[in-house]
Backbone bond lengths (Angstrom), bond angles and torsions (degrees), N, CA, C in turn:
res aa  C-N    CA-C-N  psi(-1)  N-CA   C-N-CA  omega(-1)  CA-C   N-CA-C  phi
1 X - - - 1.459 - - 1.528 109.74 -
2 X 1.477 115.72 127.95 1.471 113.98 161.66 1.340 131.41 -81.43
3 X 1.170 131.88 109.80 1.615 133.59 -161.57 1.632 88.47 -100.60
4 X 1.424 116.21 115.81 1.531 109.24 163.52 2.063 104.39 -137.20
5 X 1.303 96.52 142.06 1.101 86.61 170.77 1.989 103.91 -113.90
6 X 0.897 115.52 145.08 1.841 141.83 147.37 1.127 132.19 -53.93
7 X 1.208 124.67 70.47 1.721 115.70 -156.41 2.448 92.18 -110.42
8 X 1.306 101.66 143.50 1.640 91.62 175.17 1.912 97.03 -172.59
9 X 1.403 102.57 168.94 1.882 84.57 177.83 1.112 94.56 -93.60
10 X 1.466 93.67 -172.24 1.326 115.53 -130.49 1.735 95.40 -92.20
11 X 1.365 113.97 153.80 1.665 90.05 -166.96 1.302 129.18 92.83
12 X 1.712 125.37 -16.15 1.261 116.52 -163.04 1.741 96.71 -103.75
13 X 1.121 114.78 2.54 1.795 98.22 176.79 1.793 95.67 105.16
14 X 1.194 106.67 -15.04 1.830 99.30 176.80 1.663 115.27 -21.77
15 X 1.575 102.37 -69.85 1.550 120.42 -174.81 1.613 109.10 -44.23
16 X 1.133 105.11 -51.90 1.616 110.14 172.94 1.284 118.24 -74.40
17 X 1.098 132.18 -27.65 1.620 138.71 139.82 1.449 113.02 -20.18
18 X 1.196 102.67 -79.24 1.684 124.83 -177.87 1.257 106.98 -60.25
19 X 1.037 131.78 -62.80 1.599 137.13 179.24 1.602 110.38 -54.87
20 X 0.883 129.22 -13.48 1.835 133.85 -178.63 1.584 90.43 -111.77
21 X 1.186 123.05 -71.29 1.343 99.97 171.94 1.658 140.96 -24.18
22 X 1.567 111.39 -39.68 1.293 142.65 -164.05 1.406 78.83 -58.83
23 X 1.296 110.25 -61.62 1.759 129.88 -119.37 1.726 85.63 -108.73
24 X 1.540 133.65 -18.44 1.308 122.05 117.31 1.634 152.75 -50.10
25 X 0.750 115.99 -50.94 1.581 128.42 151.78 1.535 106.44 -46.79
26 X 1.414 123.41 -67.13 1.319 114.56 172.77 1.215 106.87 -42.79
27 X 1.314 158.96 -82.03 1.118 148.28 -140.65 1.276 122.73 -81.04
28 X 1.420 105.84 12.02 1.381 122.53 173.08 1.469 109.99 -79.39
29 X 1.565 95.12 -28.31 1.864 105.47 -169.60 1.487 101.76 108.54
30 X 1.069 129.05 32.10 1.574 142.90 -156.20 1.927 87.19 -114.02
31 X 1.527 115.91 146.63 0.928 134.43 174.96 1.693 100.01 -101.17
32 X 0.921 125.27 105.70 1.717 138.06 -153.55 1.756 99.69 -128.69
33 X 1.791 99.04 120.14 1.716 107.01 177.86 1.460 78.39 -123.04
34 X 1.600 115.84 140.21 1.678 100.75 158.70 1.763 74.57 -136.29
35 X 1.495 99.19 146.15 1.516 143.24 -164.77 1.674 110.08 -117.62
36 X 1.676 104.55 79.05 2.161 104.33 154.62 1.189 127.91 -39.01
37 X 1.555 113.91 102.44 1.706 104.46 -173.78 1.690 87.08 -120.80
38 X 1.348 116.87 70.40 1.999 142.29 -171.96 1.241 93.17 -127.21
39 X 1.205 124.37 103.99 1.835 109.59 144.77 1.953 124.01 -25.09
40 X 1.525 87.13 -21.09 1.975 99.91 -149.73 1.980 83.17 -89.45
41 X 0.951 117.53 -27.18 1.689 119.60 170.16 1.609 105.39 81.35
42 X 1.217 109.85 16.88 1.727 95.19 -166.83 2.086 107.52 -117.84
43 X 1.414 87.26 41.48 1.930 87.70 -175.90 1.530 105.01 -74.63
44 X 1.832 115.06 -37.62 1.233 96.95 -176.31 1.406 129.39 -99.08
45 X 1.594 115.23 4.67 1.318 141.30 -163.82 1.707 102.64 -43.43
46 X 1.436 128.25 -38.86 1.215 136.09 179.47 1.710 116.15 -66.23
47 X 1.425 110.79 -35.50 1.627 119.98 153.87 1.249 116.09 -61.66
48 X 0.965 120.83 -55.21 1.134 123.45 -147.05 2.099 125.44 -107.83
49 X 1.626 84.93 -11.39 1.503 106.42 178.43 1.526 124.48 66.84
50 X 0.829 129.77 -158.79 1.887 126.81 -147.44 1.665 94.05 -102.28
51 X 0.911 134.30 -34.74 1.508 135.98 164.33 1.375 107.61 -10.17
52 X 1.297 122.53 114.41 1.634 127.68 -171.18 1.798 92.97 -62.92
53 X 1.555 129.99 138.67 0.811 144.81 150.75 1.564 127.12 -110.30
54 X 1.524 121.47 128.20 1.437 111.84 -179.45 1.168 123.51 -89.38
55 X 1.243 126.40 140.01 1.649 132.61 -158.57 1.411 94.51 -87.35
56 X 1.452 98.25 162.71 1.758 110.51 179.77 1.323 107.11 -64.89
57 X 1.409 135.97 -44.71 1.191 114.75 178.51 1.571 117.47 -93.47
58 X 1.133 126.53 7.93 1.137 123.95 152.96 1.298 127.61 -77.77
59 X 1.150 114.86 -9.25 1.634 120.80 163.20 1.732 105.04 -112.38
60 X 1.081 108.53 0.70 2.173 113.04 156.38 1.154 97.42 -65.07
61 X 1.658 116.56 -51.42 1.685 109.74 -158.93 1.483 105.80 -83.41
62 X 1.727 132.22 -21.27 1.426 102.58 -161.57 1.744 84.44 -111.08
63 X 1.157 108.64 -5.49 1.788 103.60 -172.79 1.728 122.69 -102.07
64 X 1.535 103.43 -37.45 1.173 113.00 -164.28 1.508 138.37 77.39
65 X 0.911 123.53 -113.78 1.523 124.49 149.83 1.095 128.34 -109.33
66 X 1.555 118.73 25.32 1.504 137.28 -165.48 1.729 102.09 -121.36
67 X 1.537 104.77 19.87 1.185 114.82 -157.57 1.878 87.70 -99.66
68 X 1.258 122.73 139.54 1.806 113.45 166.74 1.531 112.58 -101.99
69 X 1.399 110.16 165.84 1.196 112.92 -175.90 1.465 107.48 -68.23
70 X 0.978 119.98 -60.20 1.982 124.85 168.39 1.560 103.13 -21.62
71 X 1.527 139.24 -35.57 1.542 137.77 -174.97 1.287 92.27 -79.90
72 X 1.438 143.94 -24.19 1.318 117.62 -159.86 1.305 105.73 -125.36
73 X 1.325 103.29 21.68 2.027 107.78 177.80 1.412 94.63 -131.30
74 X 1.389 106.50 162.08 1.236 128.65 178.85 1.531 117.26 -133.49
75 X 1.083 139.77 135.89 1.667 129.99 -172.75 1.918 104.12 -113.82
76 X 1.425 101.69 101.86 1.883 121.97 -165.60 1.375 90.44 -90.31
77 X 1.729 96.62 173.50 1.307 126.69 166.36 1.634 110.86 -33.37
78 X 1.168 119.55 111.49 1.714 131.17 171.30 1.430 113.40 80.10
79 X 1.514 101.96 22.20 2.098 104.88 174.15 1.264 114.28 99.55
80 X 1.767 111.27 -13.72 1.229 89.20 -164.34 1.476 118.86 -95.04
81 X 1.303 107.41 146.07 1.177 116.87 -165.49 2.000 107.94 -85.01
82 X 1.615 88.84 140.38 1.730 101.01 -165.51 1.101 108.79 -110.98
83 X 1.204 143.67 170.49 1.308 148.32 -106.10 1.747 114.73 169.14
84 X 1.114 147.79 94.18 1.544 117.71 170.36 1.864 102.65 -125.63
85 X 1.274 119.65 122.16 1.399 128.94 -160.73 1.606 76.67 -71.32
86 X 1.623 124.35 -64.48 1.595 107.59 -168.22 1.238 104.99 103.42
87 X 1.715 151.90 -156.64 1.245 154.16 -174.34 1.430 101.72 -179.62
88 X 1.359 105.16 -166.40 1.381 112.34 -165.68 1.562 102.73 -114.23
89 X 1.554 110.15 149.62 1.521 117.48 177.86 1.737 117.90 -42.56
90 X 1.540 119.92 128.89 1.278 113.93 -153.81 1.691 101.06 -57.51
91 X 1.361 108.30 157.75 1.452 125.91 177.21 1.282 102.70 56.85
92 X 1.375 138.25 30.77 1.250 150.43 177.64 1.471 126.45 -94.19
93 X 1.291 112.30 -36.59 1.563 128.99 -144.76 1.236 128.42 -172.60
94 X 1.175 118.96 159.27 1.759 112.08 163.70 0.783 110.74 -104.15
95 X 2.160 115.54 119.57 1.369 114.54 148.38 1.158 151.94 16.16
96 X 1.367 92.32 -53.00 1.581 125.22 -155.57 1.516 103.31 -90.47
97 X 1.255 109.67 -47.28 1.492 109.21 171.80 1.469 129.22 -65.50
98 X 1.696 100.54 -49.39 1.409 97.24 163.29 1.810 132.22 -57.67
99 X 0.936 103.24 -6.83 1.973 115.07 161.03 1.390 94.61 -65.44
100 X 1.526 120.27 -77.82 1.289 115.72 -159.82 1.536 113.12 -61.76
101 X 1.293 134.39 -19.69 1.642 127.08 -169.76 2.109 93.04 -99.15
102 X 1.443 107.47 -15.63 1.292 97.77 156.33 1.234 147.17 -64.80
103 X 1.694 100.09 -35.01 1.713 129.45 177.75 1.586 108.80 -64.31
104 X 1.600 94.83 -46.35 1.278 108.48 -166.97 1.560 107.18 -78.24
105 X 1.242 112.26 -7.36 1.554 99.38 -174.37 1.504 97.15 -102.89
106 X 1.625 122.10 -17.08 1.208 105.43 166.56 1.447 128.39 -70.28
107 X 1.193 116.23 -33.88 1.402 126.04 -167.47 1.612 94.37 -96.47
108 X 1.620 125.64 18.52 1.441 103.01 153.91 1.584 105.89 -106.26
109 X 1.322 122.93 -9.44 1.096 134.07 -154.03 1.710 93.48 -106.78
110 X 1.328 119.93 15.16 1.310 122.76 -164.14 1.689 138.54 12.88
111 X 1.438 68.20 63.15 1.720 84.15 -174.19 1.898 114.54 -55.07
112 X 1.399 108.62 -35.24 1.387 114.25 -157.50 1.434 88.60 -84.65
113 X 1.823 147.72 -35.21 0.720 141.45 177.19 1.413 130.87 -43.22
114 X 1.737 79.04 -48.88 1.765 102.21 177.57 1.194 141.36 -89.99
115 X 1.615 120.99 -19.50 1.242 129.24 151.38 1.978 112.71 -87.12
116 X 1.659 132.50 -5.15 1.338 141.37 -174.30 1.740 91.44 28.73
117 X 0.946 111.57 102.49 1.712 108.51 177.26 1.600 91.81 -111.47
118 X 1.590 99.36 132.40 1.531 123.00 174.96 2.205 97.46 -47.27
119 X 1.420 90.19 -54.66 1.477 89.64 -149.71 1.821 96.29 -129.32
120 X 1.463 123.02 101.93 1.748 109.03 -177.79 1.674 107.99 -100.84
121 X 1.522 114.03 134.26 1.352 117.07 177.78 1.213 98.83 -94.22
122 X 1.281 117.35 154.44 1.919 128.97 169.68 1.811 97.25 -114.27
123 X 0.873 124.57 139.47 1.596 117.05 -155.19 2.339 81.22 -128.24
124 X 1.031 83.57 107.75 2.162 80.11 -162.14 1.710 96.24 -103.26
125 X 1.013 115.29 137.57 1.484 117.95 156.99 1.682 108.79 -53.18
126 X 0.960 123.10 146.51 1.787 126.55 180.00 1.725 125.04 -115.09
127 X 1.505 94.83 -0.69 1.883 104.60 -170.73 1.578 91.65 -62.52
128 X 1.402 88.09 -71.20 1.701 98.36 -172.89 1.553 120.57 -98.65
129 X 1.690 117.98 130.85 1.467 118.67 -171.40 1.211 87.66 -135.53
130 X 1.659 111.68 101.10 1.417 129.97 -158.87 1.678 100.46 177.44
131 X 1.685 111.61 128.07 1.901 103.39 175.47 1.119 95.27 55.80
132 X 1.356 119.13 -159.39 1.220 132.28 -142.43 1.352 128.54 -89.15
133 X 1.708 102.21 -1.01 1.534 115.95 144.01 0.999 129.92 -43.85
134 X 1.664 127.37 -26.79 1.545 134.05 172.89 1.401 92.03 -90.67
135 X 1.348 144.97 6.55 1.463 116.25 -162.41 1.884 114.07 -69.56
136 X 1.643 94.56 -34.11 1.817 101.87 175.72 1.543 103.72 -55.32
137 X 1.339 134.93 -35.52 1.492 127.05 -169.94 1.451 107.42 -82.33
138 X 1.431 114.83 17.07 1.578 89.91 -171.92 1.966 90.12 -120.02
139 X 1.509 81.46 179.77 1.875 93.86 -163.06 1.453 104.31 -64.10
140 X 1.472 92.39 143.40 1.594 111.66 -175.53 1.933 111.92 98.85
141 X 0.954 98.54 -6.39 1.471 95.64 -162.24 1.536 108.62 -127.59
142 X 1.370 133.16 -97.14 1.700 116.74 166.77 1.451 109.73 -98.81
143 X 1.506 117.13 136.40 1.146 110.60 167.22 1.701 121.48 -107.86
144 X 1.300 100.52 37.15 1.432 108.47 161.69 1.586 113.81 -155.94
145 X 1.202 129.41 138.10 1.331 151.25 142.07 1.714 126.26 -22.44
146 X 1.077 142.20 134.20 1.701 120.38 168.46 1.438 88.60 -171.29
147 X 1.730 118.49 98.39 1.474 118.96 153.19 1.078 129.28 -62.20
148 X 1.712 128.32 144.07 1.732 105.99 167.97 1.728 95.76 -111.99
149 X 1.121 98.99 152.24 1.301 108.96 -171.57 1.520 118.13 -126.03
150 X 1.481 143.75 169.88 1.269 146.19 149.90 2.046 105.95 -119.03
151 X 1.015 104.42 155.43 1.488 113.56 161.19 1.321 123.98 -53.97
152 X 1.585 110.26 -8.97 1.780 106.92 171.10 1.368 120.31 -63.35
153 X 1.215 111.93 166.30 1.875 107.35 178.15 1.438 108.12 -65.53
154 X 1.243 108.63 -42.83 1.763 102.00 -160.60 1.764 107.75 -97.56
155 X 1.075 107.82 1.56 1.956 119.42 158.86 1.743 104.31 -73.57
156 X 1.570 101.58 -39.10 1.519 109.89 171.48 1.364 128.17 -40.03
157 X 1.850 70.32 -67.96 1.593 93.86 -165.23 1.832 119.94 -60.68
158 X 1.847 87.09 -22.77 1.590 75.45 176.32 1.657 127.23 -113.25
159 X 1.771 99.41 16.53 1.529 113.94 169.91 1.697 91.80 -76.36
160 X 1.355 127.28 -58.92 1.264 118.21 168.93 1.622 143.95 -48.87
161 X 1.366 107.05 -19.71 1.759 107.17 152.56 1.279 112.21 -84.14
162 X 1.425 137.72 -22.94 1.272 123.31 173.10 1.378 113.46 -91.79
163 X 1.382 136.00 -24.26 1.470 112.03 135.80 1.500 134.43 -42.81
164 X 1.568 108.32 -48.21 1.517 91.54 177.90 1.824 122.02 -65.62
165 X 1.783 110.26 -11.01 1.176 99.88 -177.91 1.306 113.47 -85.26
166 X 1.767 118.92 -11.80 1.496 108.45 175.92 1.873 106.82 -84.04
167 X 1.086 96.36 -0.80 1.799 91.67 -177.63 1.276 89.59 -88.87
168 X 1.262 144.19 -50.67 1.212 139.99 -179.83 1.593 127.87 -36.54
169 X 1.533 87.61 -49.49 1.687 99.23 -175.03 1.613 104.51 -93.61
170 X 1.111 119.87 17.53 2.230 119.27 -168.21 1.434 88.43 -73.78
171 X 1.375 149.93 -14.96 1.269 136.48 -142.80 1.987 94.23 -109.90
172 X 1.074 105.28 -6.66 1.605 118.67 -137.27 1.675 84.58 -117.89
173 X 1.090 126.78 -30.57 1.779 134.26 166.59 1.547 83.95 103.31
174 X 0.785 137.52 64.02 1.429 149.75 166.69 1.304 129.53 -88.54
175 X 1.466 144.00 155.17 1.406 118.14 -179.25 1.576 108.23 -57.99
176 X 1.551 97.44 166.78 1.801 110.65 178.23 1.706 97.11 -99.97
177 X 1.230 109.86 147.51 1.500 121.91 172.58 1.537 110.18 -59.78
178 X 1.217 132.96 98.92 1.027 120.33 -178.86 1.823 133.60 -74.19
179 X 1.921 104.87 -30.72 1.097 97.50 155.96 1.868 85.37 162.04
180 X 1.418 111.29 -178.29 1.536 127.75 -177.98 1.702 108.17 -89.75
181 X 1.199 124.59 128.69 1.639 134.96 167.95 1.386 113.62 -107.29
182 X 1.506 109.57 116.11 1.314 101.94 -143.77 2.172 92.21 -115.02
183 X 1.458 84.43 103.39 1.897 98.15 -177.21 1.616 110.86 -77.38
184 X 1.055 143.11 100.78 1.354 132.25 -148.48 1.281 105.86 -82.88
185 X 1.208 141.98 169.11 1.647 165.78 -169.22 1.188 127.07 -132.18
186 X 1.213 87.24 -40.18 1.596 116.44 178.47 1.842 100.62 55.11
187 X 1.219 93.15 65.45 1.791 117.37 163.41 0.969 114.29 -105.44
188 X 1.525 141.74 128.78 1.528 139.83 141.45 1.069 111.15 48.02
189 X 1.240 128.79 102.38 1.786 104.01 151.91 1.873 110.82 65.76
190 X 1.059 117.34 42.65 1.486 111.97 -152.50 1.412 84.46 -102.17
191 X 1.164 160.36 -21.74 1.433 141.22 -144.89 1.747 87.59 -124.79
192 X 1.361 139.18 -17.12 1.347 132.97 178.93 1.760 98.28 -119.36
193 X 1.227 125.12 29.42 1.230 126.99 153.25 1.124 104.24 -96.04
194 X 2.038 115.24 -48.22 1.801 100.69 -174.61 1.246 115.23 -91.11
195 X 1.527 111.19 14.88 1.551 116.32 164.99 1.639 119.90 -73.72
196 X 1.655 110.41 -34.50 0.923 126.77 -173.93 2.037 107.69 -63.04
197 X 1.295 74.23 -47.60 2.050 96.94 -163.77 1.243 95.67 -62.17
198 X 1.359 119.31 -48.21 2.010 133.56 176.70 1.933 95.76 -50.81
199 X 1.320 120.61 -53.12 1.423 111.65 -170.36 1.629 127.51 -77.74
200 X 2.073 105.10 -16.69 1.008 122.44 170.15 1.380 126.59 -68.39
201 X 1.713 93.26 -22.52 1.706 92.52 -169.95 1.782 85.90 -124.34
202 X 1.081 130.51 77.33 1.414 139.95 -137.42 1.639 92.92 -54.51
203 X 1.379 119.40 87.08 1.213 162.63 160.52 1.368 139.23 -89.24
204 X 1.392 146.19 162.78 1.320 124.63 143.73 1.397 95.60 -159.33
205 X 1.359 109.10 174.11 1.652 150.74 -165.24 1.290 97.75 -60.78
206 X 1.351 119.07 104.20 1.408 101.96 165.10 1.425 128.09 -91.49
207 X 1.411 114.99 -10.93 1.043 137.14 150.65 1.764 128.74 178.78
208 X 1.265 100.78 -170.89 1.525 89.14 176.06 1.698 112.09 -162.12
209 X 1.616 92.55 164.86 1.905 81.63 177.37 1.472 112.18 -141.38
210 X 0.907 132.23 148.99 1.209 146.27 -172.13 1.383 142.06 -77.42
211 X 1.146 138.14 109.58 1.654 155.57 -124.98 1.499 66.89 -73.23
212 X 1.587 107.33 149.32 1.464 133.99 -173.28 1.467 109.47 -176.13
213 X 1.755 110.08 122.21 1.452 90.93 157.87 1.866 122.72 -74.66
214 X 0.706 111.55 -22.08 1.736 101.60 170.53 2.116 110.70 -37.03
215 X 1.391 104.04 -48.69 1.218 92.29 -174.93 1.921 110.56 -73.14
216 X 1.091 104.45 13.60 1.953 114.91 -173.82 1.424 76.88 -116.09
217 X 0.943 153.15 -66.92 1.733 145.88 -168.45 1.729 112.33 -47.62
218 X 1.045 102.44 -54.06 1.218 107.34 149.25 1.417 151.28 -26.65
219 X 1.351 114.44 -71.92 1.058 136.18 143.87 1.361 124.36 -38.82
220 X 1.356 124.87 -33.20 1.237 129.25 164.31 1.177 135.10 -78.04
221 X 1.600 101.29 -12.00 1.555 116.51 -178.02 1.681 88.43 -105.24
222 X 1.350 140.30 9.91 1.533 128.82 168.37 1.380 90.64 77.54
223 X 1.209 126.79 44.91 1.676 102.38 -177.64 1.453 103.24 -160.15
224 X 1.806 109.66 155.56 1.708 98.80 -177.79 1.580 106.20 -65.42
225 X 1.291 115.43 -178.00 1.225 144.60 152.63 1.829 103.05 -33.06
226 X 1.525 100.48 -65.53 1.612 126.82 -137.40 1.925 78.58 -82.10
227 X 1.269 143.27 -26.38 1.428 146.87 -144.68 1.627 88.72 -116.82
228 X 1.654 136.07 -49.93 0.743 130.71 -158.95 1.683 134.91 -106.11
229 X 1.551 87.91 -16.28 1.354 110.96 153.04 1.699 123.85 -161.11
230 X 1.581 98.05 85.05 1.518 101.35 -151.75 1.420 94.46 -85.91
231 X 1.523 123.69 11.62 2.048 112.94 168.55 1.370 86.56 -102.06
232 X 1.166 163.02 49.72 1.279 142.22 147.73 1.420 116.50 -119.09
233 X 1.282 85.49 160.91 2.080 109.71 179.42 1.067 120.56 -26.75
234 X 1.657 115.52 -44.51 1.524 118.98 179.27 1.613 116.46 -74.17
235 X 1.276 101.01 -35.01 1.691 114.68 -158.20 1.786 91.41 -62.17
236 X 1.803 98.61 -41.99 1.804 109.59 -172.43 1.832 102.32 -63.32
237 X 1.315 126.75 -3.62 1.121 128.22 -138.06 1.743 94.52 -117.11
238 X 1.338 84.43 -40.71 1.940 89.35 179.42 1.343 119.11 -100.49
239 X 1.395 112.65 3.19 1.189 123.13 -176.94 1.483 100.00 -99.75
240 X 1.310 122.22 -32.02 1.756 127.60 171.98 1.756 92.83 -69.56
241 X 1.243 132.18 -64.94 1.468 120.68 176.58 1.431 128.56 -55.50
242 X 1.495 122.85 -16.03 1.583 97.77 148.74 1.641 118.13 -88.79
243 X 1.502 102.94 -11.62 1.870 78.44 172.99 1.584 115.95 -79.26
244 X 1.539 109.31 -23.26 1.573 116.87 166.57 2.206 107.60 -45.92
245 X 1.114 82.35 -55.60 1.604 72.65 -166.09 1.117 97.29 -102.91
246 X 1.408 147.85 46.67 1.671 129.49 108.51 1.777 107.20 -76.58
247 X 1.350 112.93 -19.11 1.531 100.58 -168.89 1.490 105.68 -72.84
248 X 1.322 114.93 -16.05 1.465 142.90 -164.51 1.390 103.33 -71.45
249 X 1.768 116.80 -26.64 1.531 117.86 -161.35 1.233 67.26 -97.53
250 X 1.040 159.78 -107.48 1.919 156.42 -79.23 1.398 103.72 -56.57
């Protein structure tokens, strides 16, 4: 099984990253879980479509442990099975915690047993890698790293705190950094800025894809790339980036 988590800020296309990936890998013949670790709950909404889904801790609070695994999965575009950890009632809680009592309620409810997914994504918010924002990097859960990034400063700035937090935790059996995903902007100098950031945190590119309205067309139709226009440039584009980053685990 591949455990990877997706960590990037907020805004950079991560979710749609992950979600085209999914829906790549699936069509590989890949047994595909990708896992919302967003307060905002909407990582798999593009699999899985507008259909109200209840988040794991939204069925903590009205169910308890009387809650089944079937309430907190969803079966999306190409099998793969969806996931939304959810957060806590506003001014309620930390974020951060509700990830971890999410993780934990999957893996008591033996989710991984019962769906055996070839390949599981953790789809992570990236501002903050702090509490239970690290909870996907820790043992048992992803054992690899994968930022997505743009050439802006503060896409930078925060592919580089979540590298420094997996160097931090490597001693701890923690996930390994797996490498930079490079979402373009098409800013300045954008492809030898995240070259730079890839060599600073002695890293590299595992791949990247290219600002397109097709992937906004998309999105508008509720649907991946790979579902909504699977002969085009992009669809060929995310389908080369999940075979990039499984080649990335070997």
């Amino acid at each position: 099984m591949y455990k990877i988590a997706v960590y990037g800020k907020g805004g950079i296309g991560k979710s749609t990253t992950v979600s085209n990936v999914a829906a790549a890998l699936a069509e590989q013949g890949l047994k595909v879980m990708q896992i919302g670790c967003d307060p905002k709950a909407d990582s798999t909404i593009l699999l899985r479509g507008p259909e109200e889904m209840k988040t794991v801790l939204e069925l903590v609070r009205e169910k308890g442990s009387a809650m089944s695994l079937e309430e907190m999965t969803k079966i999306g575009y190409g099998g793969v099975v969806c996931t939304e950890a959810g957060g806590p009632s506003p001014g309620m809680g930390c974020a951060g915690r509700g990830i971890i009592a999410a993780l934990e309620k999957l893996k008591e409810k033996g989710a991984y047993e019962t769906y055996q997914p070839d390949v599981v994504l953790y789809d992570v918010l990236g501002d903050v890698v702090c509490g239970g924002f690290t909870m996907p990097m820790r043992p048992g859960y992803a054992d690899h790293v994968f930022v997505v990034t743009s050439g802006e400063n503060m896409s930078i700035h925060a592919a580089a705190n979540i590298a420094v937090a997996v160097e931090g935790f490597k001693n701890r059996g923690y996930a390994a950094f797996g490498g930079l995903i490079l979402n373009r902007r098409n800013v300045k100098n954008e492809e030898g800025k995240v070259r730079e950031l890839a060599e600073d945190i002695h890293s590299r590119i595992v791949g990247s894809l290219d600002r397109s309205d097709t992937v906004l067309e998309a999105e508008e139709l509720g649907k991946t790339v790979l579902e909504a226009f699977p002969e085009s440039e992009m669809a060929g584009q995310y389908r080369l980036l999940a075979k990039q980053i499984l080649e990335a685990l070997q």
